[in-house]
mmCIF file as Biopython writes it, N, C-alpha, C and O atoms, coordinates in Angstrom:
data_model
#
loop_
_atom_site.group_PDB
_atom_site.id
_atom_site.type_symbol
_atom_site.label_atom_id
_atom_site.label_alt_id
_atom_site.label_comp_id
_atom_site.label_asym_id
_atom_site.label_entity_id
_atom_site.label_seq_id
_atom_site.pdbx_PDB_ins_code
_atom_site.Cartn_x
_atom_site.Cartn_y
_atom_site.Cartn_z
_atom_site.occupancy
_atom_site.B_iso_or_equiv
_atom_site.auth_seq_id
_atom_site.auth_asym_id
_atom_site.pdbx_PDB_model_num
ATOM 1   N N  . UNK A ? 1  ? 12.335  31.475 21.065 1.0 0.0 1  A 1 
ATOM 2   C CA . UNK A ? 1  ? 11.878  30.120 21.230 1.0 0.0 1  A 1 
ATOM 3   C C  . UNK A ? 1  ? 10.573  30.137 22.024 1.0 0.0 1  A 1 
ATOM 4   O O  . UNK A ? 1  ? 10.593  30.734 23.100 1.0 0.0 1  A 1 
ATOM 5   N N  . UNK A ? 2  ? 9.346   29.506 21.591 1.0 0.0 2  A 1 
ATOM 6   C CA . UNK A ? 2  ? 8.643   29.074 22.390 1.0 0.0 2  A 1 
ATOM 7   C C  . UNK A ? 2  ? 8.477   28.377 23.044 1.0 0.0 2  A 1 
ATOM 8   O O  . UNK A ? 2  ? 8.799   27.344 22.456 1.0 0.0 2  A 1 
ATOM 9   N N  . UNK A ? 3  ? 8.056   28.054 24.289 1.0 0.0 3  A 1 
ATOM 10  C CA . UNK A ? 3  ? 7.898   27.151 25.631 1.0 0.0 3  A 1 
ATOM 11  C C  . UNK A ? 3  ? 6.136   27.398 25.920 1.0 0.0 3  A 1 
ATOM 12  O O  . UNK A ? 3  ? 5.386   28.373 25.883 1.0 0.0 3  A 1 
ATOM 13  N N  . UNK A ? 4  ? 5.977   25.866 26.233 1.0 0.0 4  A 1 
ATOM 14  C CA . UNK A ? 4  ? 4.374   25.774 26.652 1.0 0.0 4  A 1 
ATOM 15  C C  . UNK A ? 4  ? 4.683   24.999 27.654 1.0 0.0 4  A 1 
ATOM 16  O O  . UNK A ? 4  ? 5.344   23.982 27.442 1.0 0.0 4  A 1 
ATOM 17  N N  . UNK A ? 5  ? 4.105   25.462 29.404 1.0 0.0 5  A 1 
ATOM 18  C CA . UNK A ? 5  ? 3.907   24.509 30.028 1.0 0.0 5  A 1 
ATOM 19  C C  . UNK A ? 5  ? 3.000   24.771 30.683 1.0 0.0 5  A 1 
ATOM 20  O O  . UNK A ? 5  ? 2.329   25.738 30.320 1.0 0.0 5  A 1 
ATOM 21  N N  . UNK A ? 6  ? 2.674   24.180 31.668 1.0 0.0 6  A 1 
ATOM 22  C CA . UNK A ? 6  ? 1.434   23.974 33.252 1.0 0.0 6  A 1 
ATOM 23  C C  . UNK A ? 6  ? 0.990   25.590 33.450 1.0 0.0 6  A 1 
ATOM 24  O O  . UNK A ? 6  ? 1.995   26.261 33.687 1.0 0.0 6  A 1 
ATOM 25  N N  . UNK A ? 7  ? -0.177  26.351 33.419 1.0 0.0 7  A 1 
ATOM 26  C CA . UNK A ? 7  ? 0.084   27.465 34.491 1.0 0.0 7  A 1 
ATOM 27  C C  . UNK A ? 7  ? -1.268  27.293 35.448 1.0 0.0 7  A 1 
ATOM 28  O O  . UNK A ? 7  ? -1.809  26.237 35.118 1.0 0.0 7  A 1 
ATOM 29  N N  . UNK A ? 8  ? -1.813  27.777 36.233 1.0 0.0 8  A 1 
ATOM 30  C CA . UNK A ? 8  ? -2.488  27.701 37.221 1.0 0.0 8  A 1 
ATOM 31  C C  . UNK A ? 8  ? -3.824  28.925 36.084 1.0 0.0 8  A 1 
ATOM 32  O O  . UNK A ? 8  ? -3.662  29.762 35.196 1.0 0.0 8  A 1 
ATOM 33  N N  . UNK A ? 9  ? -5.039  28.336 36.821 1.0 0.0 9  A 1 
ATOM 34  C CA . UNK A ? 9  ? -6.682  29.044 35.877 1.0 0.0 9  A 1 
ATOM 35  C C  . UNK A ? 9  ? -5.897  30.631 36.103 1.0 0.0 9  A 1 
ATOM 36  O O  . UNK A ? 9  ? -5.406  31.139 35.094 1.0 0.0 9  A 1 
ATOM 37  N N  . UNK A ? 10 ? -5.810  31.281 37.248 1.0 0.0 10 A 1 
ATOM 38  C CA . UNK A ? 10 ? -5.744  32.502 37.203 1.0 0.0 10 A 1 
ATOM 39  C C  . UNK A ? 10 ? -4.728  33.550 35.648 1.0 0.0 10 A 1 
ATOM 40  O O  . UNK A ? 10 ? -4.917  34.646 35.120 1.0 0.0 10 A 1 
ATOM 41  N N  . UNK A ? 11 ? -3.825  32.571 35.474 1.0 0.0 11 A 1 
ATOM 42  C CA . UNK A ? 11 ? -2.802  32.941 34.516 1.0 0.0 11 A 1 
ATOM 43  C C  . UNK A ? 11 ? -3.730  33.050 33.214 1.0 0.0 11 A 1 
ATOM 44  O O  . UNK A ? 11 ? -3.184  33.704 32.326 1.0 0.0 11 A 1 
ATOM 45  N N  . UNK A ? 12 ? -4.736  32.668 32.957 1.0 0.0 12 A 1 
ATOM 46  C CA . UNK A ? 12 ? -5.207  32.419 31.835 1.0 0.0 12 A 1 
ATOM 47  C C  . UNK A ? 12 ? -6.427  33.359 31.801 1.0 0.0 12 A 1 
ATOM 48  O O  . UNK A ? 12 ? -7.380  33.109 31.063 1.0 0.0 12 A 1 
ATOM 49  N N  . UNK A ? 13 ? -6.400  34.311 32.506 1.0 0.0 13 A 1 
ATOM 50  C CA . UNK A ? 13 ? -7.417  35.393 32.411 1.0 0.0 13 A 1 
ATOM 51  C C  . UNK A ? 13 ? -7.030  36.610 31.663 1.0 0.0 13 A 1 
ATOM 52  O O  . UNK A ? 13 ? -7.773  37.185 30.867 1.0 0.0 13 A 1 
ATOM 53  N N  . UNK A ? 14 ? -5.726  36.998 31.987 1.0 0.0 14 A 1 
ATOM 54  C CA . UNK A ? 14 ? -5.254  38.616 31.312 1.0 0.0 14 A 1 
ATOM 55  C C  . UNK A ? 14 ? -5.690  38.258 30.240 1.0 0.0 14 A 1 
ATOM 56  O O  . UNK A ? 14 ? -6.680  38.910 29.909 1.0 0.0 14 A 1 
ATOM 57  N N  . UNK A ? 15 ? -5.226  37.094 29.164 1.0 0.0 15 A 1 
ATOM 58  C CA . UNK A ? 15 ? -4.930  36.359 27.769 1.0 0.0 15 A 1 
ATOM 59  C C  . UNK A ? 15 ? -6.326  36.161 27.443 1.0 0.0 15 A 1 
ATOM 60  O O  . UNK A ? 15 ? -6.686  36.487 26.312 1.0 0.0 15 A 1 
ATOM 61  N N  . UNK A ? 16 ? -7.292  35.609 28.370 1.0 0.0 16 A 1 
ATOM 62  C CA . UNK A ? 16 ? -9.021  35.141 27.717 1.0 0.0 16 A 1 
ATOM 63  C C  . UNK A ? 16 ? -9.524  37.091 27.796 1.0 0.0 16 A 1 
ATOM 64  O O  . UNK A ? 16 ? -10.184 37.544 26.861 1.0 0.0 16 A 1 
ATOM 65  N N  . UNK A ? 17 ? -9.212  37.791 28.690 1.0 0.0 17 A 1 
ATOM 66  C CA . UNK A ? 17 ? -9.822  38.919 28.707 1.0 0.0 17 A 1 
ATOM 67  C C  . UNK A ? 17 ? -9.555  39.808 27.652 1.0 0.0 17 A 1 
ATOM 68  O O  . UNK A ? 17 ? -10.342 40.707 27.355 1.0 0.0 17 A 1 
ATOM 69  N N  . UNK A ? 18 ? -8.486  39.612 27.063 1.0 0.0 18 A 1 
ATOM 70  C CA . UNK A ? 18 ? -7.972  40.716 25.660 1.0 0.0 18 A 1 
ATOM 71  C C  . UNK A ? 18 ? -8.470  39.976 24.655 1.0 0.0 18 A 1 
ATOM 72  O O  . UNK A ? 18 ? -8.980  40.770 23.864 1.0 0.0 18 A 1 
ATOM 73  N N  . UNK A ? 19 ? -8.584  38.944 24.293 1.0 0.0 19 A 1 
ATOM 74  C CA . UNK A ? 19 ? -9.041  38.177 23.256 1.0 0.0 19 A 1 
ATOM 75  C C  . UNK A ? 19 ? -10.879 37.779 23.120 1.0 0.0 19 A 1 
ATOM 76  O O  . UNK A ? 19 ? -11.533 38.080 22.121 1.0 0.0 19 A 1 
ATOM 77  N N  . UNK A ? 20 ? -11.370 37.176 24.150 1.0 0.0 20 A 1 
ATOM 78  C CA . UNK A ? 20 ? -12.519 36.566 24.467 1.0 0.0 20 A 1 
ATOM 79  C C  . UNK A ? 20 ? -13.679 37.405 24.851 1.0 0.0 20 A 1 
ATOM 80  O O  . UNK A ? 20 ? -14.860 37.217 24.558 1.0 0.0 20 A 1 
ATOM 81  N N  . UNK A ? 21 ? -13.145 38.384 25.570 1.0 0.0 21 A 1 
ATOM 82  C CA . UNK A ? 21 ? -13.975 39.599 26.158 1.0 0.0 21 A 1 
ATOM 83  C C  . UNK A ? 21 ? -13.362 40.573 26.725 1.0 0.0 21 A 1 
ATOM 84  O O  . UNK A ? 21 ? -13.232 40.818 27.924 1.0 0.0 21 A 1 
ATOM 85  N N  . UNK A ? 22 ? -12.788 41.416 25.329 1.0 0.0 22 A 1 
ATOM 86  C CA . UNK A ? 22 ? -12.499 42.735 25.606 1.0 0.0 22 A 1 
ATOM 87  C C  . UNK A ? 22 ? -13.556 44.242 26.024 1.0 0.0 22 A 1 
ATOM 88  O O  . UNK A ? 22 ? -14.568 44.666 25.466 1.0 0.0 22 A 1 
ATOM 89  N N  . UNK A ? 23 ? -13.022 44.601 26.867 1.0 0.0 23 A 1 
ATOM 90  C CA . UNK A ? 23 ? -13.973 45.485 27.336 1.0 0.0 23 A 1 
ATOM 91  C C  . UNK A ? 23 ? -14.824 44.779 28.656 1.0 0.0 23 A 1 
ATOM 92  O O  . UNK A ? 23 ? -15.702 45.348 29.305 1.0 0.0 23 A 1 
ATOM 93  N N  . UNK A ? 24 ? -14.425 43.679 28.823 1.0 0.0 24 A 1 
ATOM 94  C CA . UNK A ? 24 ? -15.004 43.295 29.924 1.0 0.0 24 A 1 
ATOM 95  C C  . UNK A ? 24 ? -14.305 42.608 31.130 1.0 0.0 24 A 1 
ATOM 96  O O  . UNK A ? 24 ? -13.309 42.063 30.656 1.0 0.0 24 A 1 
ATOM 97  N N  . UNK A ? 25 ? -14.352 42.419 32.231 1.0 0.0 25 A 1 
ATOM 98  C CA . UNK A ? 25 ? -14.546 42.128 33.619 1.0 0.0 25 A 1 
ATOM 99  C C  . UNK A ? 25 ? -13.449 40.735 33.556 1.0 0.0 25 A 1 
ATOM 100 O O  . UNK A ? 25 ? -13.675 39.762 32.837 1.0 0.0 25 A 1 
ATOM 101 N N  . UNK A ? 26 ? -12.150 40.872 34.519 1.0 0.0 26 A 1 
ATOM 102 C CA . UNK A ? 26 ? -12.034 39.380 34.720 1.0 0.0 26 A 1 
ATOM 103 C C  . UNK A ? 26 ? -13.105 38.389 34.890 1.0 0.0 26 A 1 
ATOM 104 O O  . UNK A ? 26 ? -13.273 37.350 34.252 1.0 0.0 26 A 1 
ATOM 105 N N  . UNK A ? 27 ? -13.857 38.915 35.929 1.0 0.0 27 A 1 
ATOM 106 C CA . UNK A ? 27 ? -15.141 37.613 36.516 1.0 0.0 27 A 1 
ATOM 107 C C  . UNK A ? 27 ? -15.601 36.870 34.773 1.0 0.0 27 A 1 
ATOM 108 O O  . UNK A ? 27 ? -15.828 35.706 34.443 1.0 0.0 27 A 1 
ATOM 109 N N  . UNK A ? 28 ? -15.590 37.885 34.146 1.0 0.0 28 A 1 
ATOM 110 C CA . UNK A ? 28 ? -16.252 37.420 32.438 1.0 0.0 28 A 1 
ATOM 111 C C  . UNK A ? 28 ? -15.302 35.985 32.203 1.0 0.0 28 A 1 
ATOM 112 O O  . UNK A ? 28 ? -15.740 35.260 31.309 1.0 0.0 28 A 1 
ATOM 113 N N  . UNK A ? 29 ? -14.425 35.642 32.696 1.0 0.0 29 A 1 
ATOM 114 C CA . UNK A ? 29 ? -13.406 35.158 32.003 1.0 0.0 29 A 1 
ATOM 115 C C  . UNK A ? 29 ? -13.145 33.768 32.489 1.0 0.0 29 A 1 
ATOM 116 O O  . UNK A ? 29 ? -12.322 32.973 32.037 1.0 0.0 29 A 1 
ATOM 117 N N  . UNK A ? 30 ? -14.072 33.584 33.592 1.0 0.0 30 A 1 
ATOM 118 C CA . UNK A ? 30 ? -14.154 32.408 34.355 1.0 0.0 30 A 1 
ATOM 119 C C  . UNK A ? 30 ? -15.643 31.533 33.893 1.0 0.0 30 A 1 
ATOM 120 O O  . UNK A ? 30 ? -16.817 31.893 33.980 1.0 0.0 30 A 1 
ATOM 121 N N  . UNK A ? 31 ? -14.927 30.018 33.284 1.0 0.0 31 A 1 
ATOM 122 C CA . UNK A ? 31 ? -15.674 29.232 32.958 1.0 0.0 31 A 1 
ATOM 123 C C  . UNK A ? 31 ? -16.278 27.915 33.649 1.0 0.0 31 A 1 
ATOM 124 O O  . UNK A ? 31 ? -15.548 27.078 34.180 1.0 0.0 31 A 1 
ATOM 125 N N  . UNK A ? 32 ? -17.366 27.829 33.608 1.0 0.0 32 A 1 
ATOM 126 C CA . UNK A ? 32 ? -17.711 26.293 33.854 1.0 0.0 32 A 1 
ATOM 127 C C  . UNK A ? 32 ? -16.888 24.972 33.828 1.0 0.0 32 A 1 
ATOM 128 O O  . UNK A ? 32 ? -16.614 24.104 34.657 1.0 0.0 32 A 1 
ATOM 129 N N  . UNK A ? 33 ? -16.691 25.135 32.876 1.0 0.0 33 A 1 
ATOM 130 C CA . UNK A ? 33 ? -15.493 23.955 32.360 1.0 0.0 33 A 1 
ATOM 131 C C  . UNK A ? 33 ? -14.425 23.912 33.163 1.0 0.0 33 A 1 
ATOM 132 O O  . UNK A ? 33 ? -13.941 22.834 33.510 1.0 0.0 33 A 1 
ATOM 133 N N  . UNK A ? 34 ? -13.883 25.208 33.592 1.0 0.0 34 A 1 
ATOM 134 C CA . UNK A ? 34 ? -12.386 25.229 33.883 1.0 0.0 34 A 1 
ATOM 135 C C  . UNK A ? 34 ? -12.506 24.666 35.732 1.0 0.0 34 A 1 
ATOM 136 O O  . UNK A ? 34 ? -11.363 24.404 36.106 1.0 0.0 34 A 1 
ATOM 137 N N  . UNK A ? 35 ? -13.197 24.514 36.496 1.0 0.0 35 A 1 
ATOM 138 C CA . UNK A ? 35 ? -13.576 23.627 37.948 1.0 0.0 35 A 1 
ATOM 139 C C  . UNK A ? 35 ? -13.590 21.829 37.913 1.0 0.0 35 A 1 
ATOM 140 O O  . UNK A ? 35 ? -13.657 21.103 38.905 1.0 0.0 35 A 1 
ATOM 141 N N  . UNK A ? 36 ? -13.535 21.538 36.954 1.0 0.0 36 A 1 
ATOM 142 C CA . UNK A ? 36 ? -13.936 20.161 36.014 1.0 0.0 36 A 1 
ATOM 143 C C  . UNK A ? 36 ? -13.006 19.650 36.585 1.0 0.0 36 A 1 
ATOM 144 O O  . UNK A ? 36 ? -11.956 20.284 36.686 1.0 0.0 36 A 1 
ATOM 145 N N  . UNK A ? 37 ? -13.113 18.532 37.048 1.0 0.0 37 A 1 
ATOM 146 C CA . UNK A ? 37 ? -11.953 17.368 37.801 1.0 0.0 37 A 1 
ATOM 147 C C  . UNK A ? 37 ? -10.999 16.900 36.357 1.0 0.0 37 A 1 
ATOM 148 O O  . UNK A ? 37 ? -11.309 16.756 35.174 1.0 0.0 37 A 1 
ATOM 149 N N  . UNK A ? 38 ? -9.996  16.786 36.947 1.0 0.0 38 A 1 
ATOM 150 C CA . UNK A ? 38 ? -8.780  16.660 35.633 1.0 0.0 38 A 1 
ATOM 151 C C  . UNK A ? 38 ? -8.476  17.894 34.399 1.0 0.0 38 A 1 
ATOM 152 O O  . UNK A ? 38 ? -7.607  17.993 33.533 1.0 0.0 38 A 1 
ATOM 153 N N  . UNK A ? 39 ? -9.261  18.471 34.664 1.0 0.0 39 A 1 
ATOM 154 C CA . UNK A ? 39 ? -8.833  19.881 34.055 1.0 0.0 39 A 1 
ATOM 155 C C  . UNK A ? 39 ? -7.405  20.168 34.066 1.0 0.0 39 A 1 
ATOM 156 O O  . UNK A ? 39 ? -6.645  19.670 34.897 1.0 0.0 39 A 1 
ATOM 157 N N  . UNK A ? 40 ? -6.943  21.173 32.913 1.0 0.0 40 A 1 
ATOM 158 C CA . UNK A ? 40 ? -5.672  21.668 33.578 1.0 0.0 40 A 1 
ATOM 159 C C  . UNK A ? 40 ? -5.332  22.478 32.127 1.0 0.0 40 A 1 
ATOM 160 O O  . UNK A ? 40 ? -5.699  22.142 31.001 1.0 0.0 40 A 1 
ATOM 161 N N  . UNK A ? 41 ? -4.419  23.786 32.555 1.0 0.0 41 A 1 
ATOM 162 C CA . UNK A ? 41 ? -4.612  24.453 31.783 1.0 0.0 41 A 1 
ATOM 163 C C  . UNK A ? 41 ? -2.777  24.932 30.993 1.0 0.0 41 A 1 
ATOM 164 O O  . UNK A ? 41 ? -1.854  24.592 31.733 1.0 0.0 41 A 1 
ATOM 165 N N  . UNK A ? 42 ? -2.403  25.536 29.842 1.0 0.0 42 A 1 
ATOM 166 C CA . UNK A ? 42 ? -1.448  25.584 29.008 1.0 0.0 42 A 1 
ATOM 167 C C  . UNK A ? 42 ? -0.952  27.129 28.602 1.0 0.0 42 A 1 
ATOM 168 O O  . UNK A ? 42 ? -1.516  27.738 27.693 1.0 0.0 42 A 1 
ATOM 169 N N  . UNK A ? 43 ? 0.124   27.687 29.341 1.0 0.0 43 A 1 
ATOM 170 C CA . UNK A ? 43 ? 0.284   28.694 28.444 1.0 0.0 43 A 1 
ATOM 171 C C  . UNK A ? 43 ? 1.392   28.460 27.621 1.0 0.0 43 A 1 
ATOM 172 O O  . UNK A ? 43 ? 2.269   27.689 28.011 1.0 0.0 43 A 1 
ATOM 173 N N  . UNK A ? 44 ? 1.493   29.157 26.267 1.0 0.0 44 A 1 
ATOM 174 C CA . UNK A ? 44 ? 2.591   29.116 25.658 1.0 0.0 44 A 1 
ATOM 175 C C  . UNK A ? 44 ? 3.065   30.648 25.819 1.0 0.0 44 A 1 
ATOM 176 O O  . UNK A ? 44 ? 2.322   31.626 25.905 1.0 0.0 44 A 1 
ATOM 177 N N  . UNK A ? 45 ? 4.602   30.631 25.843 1.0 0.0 45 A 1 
ATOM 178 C CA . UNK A ? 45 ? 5.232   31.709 26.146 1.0 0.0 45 A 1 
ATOM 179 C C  . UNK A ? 45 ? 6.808   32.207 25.394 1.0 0.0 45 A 1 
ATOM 180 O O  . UNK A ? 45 ? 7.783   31.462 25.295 1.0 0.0 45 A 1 
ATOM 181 N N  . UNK A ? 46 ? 6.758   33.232 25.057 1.0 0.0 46 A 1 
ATOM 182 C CA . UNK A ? 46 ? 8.171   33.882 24.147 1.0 0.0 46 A 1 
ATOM 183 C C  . UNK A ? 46 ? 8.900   34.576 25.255 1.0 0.0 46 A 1 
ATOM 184 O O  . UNK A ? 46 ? 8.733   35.795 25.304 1.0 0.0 46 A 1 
ATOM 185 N N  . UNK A ? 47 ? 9.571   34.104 26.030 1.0 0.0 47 A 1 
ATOM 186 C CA . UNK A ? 47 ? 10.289  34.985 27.205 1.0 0.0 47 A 1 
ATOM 187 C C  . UNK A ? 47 ? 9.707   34.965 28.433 1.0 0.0 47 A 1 
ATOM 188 O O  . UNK A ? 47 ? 9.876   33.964 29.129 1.0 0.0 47 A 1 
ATOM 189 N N  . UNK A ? 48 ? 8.950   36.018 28.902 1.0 0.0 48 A 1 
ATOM 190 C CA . UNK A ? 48 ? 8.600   36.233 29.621 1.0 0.0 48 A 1 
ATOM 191 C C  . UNK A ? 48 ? 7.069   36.408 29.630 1.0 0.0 48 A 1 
ATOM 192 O O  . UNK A ? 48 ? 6.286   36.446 30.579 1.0 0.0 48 A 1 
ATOM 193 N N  . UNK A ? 49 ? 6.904   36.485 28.540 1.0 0.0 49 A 1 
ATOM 194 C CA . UNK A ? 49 ? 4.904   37.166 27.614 1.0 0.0 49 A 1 
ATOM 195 C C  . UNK A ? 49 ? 4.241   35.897 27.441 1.0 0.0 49 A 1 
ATOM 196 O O  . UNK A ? 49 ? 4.779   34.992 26.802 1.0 0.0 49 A 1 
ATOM 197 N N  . UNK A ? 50 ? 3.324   35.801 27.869 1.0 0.0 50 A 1 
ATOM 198 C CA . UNK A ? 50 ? 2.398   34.908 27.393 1.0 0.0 50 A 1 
ATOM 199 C C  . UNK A ? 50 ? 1.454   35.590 26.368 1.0 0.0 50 A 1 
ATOM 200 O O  . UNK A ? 50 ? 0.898   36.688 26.382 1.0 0.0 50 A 1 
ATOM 201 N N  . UNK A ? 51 ? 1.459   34.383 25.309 1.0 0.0 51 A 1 
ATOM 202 C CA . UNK A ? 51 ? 1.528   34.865 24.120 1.0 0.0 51 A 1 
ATOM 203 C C  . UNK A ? 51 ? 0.024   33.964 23.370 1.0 0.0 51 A 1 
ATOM 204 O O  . UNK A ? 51 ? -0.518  34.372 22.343 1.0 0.0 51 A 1 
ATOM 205 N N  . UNK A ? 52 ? -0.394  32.845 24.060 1.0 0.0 52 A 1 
ATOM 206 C CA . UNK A ? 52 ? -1.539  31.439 23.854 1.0 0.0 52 A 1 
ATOM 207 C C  . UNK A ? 52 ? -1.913  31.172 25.314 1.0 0.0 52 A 1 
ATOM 208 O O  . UNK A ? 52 ? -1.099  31.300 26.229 1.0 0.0 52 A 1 
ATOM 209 N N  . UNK A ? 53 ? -3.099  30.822 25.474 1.0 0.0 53 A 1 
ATOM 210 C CA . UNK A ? 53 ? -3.567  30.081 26.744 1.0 0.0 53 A 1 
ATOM 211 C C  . UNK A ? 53 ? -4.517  29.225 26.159 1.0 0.0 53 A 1 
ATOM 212 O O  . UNK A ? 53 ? -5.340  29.698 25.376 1.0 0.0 53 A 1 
ATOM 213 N N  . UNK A ? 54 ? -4.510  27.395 26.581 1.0 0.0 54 A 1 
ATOM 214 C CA . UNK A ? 54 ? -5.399  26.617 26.447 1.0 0.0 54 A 1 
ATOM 215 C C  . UNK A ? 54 ? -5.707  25.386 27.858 1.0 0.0 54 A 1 
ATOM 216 O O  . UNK A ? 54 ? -5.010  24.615 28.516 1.0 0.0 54 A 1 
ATOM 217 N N  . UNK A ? 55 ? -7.460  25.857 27.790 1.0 0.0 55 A 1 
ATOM 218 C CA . UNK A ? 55 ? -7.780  24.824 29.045 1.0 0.0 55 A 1 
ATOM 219 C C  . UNK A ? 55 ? -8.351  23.873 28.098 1.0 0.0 55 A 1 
ATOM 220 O O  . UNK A ? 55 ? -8.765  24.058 26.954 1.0 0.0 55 A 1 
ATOM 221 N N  . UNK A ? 56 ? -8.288  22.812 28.813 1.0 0.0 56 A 1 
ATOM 222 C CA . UNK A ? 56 ? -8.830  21.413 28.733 1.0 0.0 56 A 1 
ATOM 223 C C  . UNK A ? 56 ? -9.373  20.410 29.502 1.0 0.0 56 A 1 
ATOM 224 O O  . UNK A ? 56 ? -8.519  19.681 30.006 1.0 0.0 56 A 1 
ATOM 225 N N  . UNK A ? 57 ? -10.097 20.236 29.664 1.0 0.0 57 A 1 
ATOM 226 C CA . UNK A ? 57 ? -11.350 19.440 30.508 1.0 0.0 57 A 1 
ATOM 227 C C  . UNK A ? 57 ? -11.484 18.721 30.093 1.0 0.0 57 A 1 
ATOM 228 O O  . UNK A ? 57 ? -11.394 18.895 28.877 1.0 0.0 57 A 1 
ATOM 229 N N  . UNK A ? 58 ? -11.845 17.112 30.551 1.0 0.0 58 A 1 
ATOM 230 C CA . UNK A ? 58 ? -12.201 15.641 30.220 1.0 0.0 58 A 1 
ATOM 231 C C  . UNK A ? 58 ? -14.075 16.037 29.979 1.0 0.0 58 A 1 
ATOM 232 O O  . UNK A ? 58 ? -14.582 17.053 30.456 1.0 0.0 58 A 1 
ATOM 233 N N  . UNK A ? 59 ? -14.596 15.347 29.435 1.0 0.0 59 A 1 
ATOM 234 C CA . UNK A ? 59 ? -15.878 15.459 29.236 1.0 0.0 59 A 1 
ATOM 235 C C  . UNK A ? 59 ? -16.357 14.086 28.636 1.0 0.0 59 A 1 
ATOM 236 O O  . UNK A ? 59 ? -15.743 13.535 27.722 1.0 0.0 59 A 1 
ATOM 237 N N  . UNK A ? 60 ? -17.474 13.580 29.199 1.0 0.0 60 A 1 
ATOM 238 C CA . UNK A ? 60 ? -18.314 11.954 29.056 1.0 0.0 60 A 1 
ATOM 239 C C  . UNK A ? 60 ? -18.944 12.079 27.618 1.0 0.0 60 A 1 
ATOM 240 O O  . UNK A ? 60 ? -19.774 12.876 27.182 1.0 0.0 60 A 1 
ATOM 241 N N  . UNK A ? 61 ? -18.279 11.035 27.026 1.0 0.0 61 A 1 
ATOM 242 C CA . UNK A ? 61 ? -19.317 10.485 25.685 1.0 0.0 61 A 1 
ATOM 243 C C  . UNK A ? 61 ? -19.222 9.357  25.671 1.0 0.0 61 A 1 
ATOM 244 O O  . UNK A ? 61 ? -18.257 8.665  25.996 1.0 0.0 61 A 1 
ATOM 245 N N  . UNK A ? 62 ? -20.881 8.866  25.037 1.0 0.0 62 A 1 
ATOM 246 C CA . UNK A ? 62 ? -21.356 7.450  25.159 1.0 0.0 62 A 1 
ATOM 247 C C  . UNK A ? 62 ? -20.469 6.998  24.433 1.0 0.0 62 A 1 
ATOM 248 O O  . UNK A ? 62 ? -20.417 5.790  24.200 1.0 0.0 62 A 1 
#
């Protein structure tokens, strides 16, 4: 069964670093976006593995 809930930015680095920028640096893995007031971020998980990570940030349009 999968489960998605709340995890804190740090959780969402192992998951952006194997996918987003392999071969490279946690620091690589930290975004602009993710400091953003109302931010907040999603892992989905099979057990114990996180398996998806999604952040989401509010952002202004006219």
């Amino acid at each position: 069964m999968l489960i998605a809930r709340l995890i804190p930015l740090e959780a969402t680095y192992p998951l952006r670093l194997l996918v987003l920028r392999p071969g490279g640096a946690l620091a690589d893995c930290h975004f602009e976006s993710d400091l953003v007031d109302g931010g907040f971020h999603v892992g989905t998980f099979t057990g114990d593995a996180c398996i998806a990570v999604g952040s989401f940030s509010p952002e202004a349009h006219p």
